[in-house]
N, C-alpha and C positions, 0 to 999 in steps of 0.2 A: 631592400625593404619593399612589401609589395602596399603601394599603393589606392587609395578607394576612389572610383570616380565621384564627382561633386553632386548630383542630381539624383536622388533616392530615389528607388523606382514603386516604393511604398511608404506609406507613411503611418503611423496608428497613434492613440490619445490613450494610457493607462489610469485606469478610476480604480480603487479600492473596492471593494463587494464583498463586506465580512475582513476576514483576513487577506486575501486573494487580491491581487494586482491584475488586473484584468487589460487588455488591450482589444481595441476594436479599429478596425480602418476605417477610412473615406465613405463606406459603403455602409458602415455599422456591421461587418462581417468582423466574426471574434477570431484573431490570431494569437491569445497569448498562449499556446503551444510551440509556435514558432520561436520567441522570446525568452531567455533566460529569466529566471524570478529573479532577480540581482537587480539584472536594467529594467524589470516593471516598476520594481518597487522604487527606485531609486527617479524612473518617467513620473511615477504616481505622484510619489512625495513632493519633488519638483515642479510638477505642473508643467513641465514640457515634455514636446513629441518625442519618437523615435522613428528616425527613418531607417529602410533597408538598402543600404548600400551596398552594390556591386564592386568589387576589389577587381583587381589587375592582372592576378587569375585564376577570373571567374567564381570566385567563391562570394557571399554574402554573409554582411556583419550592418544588425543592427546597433545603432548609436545615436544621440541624440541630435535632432534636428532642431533650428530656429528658425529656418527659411519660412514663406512664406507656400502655402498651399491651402485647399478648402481643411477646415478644420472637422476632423475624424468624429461623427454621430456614438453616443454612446446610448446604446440603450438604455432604458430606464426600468426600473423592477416592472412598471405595470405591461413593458412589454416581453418580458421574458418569466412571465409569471406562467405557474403551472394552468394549462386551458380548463374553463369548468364545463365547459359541455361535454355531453358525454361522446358525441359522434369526434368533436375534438379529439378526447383524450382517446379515445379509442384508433384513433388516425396517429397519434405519438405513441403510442405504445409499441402499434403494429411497424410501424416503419425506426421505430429507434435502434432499431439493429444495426442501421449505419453509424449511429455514432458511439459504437463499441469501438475501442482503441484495438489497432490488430495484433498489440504484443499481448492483449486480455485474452485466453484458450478461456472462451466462455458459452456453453451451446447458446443457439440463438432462443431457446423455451425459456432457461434460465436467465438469458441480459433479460428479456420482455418481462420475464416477471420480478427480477430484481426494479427495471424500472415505472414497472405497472404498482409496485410496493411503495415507490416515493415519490409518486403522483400522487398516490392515495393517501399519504400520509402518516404510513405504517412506521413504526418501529423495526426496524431492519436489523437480523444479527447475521452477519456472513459467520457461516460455520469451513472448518475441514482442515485437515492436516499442514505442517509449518512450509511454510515456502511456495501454497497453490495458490496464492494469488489473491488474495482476501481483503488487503488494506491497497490492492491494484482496484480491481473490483470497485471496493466501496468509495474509491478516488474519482474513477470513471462515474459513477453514478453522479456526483455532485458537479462534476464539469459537464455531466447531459443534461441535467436539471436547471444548471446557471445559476444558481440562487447564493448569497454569502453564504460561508462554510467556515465552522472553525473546527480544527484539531486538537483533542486530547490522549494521551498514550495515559493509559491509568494502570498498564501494567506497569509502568516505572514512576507510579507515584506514591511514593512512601506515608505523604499525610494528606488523606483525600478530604478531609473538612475542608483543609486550606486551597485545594485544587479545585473544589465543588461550590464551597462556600466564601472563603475569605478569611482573614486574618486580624488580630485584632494589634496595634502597634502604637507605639511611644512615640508622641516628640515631644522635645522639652520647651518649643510653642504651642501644640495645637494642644498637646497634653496625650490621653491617652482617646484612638479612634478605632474604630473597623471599616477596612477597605475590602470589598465585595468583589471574588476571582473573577479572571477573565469569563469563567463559566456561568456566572450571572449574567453577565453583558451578552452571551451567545444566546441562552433561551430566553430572552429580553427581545433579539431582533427577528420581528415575523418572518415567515416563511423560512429559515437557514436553516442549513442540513447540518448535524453536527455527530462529529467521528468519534465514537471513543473504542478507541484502538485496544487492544489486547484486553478485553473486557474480563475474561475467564482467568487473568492472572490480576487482578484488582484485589485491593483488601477489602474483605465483608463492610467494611464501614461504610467502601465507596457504593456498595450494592443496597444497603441499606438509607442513605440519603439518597439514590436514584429512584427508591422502587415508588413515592408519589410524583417524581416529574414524569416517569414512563408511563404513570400508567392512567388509559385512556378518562376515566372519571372522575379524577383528579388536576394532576397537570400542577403541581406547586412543587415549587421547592423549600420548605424550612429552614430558616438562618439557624433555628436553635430548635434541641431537643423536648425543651421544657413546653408543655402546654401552653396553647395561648400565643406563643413568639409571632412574632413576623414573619412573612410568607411573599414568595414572590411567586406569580404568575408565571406560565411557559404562554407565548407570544401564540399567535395564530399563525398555522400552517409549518412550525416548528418539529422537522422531520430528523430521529434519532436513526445512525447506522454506527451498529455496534461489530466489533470482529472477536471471534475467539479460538481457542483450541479445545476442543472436546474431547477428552479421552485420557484412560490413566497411563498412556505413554507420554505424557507433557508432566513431569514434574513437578514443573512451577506452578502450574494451574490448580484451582482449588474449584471441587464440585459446586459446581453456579444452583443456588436457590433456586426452585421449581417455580416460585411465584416470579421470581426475576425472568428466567425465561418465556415464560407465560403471557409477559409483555411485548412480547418481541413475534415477528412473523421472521423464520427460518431460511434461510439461502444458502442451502450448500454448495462449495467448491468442490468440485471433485478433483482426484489428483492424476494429471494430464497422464495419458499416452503415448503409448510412442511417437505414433505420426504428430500429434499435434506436439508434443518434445522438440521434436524435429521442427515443423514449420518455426514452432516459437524461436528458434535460438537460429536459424536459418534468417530469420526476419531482423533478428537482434544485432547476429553477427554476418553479414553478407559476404565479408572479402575472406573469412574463412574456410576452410577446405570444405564443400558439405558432405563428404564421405567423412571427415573426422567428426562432425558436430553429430551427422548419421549414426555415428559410433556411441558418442557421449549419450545421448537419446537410448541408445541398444543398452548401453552399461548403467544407467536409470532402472529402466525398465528391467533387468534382470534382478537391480536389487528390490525392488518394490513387490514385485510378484516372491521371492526367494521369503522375502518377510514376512507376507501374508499365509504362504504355506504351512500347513502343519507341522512339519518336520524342520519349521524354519532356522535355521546357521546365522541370524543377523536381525537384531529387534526392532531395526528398521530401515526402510529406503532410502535414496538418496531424492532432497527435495527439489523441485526446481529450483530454487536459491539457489541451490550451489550448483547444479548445473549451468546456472548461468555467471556466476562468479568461475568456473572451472572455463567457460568459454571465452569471458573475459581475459583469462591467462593465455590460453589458445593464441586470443588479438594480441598480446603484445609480447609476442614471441617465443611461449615455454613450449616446451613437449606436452603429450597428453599423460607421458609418466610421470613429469614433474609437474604438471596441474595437478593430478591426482593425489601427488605426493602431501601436496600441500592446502589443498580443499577440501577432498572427502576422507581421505585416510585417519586424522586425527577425531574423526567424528563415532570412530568405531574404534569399541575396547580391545585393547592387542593384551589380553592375559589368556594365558594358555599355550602361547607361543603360536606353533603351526596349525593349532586348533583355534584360534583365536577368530574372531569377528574379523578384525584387521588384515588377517591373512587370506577370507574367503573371499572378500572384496579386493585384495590386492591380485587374489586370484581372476577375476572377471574384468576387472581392468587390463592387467597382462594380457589377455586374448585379443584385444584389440591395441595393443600396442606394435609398432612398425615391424620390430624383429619375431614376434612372436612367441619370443621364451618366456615358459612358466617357472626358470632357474633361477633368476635375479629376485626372488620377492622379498627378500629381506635385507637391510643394509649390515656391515658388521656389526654393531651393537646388538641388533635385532638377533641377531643370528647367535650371538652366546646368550643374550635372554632364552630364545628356544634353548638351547642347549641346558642351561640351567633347569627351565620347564620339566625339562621331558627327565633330569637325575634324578631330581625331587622328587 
């Protein structure tokens, strides 16, 4: 059993900030990257340290501390508040490109003006296709910012009153009450940046009670539709970043209100390149072969380009998601046939048999697989489906 030595060679104090369990050291330097969200929240709630303890070989596991050391400064909102000068903000903006996460494939024009956007106070909508980085992106943004952050997915909210506003509920003491959603309490606490994730698959209702919190000469939210109702205030310096999928190859998504946009400044993702395919998953998975990952990057990028062509065989590419889940299989020991097998394959319709989507991609995968045969691409099942295909 490998053992920790007794004297942490770090120490940090986790404070809450919004939802976010925050860690800061000795120094008031913020480590909670370093830190699982488990042991912040669990340091937070607790009220004691964690130190980083050096084990027996050589690896480091933070856990809690009660020894005795100088107790870890935590900033306080007025010191990590947005600068109001402008020679300030213009000094954070231009040099914030360091604090772009390196798994983020984001140009340095685009981090500056995504975070020149939420200095300023903009209404943020990261745009672009599924898998390029967009709710990365807009995560990055609020850990450069430092301000409380809370999260909403309202693509997966089926009754957005209750998500937006609150609920009204029984008990057979209090009688009957309304208890106000987590989302009152967020545009309630100044300055917080707050996410609402998959905005373009939302139901109209929820676009419809947003469109006077978003929009700049306004800023309320309405409990109730009826004239007259209660209203609550958006907090000062209260910065929205929304994320969506644009376009009629997303299904689930429903044509977003022109006014609803309209509220929003634009940030599109673009969907990565080869090379930077490569760096990314090279960065991700190191102990990887990087001629294979170099591969997975190549078989990306054929179907992405193959999609966009006129003559396209395949309604779409494959996304960084799943090349990174594909590389994930890579780490724990599959082939890149059987990653394939079971990552990108079922994302693509196999009707038609040898004509099929399934088969053009199983065809560009094959090219880079070890032996090189284009004869294996179907298993037997697969192979009397063709067969049936092609009687018919």
């Amino acid at each position: 059993m490998t053992k920790q030595l007794n004297t942490p060679t770090d120490v940090v104090r986790c404070e809450w900030s919004g939802n976010r369990a925050n860690a800061f050291d000795t120094d008031g330097n913020k480590r909670t990257s370093e830190i699982t969200v488990g042991a912040r929240q669990k340091a937070a709630d607790g009220g004691y340290m964690l130190g980083r303890f050096e084990m027996k070989n050589g690896k480091f596991q933070w856990r809690r501390f009660d020894g005795e050391t100088s107790t870890p400064s935590v900033p306080t909102m007025s010191s990590v508040e947005v600068p109001q000068e402008h020679a300030e903000i213009l000094n954070f903006i231009h040099t914030s490109y360091g604090l772009k996460p390196k798994m983020l494939m984001m140009s340095e024009l685009k981090w500056k003006y995504l975070v020149r956007s939420g200095v300023r106070g903009k209404n943020i909508m990261m745009t672009g296709p599924a898998g390029c980085g967009k709710t990365m992106a807009a995560k990055s943004l609020v850990n450069s910012l430092d301000r409380p952050d809370y999260y909403f997915n309202l693509g997966a909210t089926q009754d957005p009153r209750s998500t937006l506003i609150g609920n009204t509920h029984f008990d057979s003491k209090k009688g009957t009450y309304f208890q106000q959603s987590h989302f009152v309490k967020a545009i309630q606490t100044p300055n917080s940046v707050i996410l609402l994730d998959e905005l373009s698959r939302a139901h109209p209702d929820a676009w419809n009670i947003l469109m006077t919190v978003l929009d700049y000469g306004q800023r309320y939210l309405r409990l109730d539709e009826s004239t007259g109702s209660d209203t609550i205030k958006v907090a000062e310096g209260v910065t929205f970043v929304a994320t969506a999928n644009i376009g009629n190859e997303y299904t689930s998504t429903r044509v977003m209100d022109k006014a609803l946009m309209d509220r929003f400044t634009i940030v599109e993702m673009d969907v990565l390149n080869e090379e930077d395919e490569n760096s990314l998953l090279n960065i991700m998975f190191p102990s990887v072969d990087s001629m294979v990952l170099g591969n997975v990057a190549k078989i990306a990028t054929l179907t992405r380009t193959e999609s966009n062509s006129d003559t396209a065989r395949i309604t779409s590419g494959i996304s960084t998601r799943t090349t990174v889940e594909l590389c994930g299989l890579l780490y724990d020991g599959f082939s890149l046939e059987e990653s394939a097998e079971v990552s990108i394959y079922p994302q693509y319709d196999n009707t038609g048999g040898v004509d099929s989507e399934r088969t053009f991609v199983k065809q560009i995968v094959q090219k880079f697989c070890d032996d090189g045969s284009s004869d294996d691409l179907f298993n037997e099942d697969e192979m009397a489906e063709a067969t049936e295909d092609t009687n018919s």
